[in-house]
N, C-alpha and C positions, 0 to 999 in steps of 0.2 A: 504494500500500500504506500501510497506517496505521502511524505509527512504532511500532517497538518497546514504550516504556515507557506507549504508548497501549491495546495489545491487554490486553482479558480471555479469559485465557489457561487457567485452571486450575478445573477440575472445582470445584473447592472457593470460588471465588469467584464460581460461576454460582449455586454453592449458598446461599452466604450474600445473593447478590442475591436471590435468589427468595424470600427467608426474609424479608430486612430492608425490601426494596424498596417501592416505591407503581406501582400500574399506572397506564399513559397510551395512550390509544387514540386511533387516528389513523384513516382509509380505508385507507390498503394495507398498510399497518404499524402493530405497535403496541410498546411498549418498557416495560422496567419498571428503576426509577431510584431509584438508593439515595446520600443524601447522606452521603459519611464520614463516619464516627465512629472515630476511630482509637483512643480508649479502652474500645468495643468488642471489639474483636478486633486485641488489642495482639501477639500471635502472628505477625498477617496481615503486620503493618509497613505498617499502610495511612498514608496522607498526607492531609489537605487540600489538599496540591498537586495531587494524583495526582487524574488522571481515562480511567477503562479505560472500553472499547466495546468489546462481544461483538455477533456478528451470528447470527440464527439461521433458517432456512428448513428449515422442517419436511415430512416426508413427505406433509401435508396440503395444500402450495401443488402440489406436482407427484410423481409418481413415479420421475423421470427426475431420477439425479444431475447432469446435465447441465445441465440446467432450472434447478434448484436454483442452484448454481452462478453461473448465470447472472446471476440476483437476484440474489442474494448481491456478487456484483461490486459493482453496478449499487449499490444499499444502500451498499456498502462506500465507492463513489466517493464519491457524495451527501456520507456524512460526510469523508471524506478533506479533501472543498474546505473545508468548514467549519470546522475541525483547521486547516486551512493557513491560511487569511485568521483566525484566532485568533479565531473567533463563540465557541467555544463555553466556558462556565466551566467552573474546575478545584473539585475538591473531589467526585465526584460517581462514581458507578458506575452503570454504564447496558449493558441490550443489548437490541437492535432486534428484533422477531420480524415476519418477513414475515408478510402474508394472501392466501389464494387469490385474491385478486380482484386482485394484483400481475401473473398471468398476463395478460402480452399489453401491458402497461402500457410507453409510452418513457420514456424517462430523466429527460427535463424531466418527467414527471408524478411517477414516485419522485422526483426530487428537490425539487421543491416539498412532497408531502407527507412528508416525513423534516424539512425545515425546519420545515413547522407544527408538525408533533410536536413537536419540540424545540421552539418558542414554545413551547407550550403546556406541556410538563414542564418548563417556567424554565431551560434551560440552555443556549439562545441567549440569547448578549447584544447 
């Protein structure tokens, strides 16, 4: 599980992700990545410290909450290890969105493309 002060959490910070964010597109995932600004949205109490992950697999990868879910783990792990061995920089607000082409996909294949992703949106280090 992703630690606590790691999770984006609240309806309202999907929302300003979506708003502030830059898109970054990968094969089975794709994510969209917004660099603090805490004089922004001085409200929010955002950090340059702080760095949230939202996961999202939408009714388009599968119909089956099940399914869903499943990804979603899988996604979730990918980045957990990277959080854990401290890859990834702080300062940054990001959440993941699966693609249908993730059906059927093993682990070692999410997780290698979740890491390029993140090369590629600068926030592996």
């Amino acid at each position: 599980m992703i630690p606590r002060q790691n999770r984006l959490k609240h309806m309202k910070d999907f929302a300003i992700l979506s708003k502030e964010g830059r898109f970054v597109n990968g094969n089975l995932v794709n994510a969209k990545v917004w660099k603090i600004d805490p004089d922004k949205y001085e409200k929010r109490n955002y950090s340059t410290d702080d760095l949230k992950i939202g996961f999202v697999v939408g009714k388009k990868v599968h119909k089956s909450a099940v399914k869903r879910n499943l990804y979603k783990r899988k996604v979730r792990e990918a980045v957990r290890l990277l959080l854990k061995d401290n890859k990834l920089a702080s300062g940054f607000m990001l959440y993941i969105v699966a693609k249908p082409l993730i059906l059927g996909k093993k682990y070692d294949e999410i997780a290698a493309d979740v890491e390029k992703l993140l090369k590629k949106a600068r926030i592996l280090s």
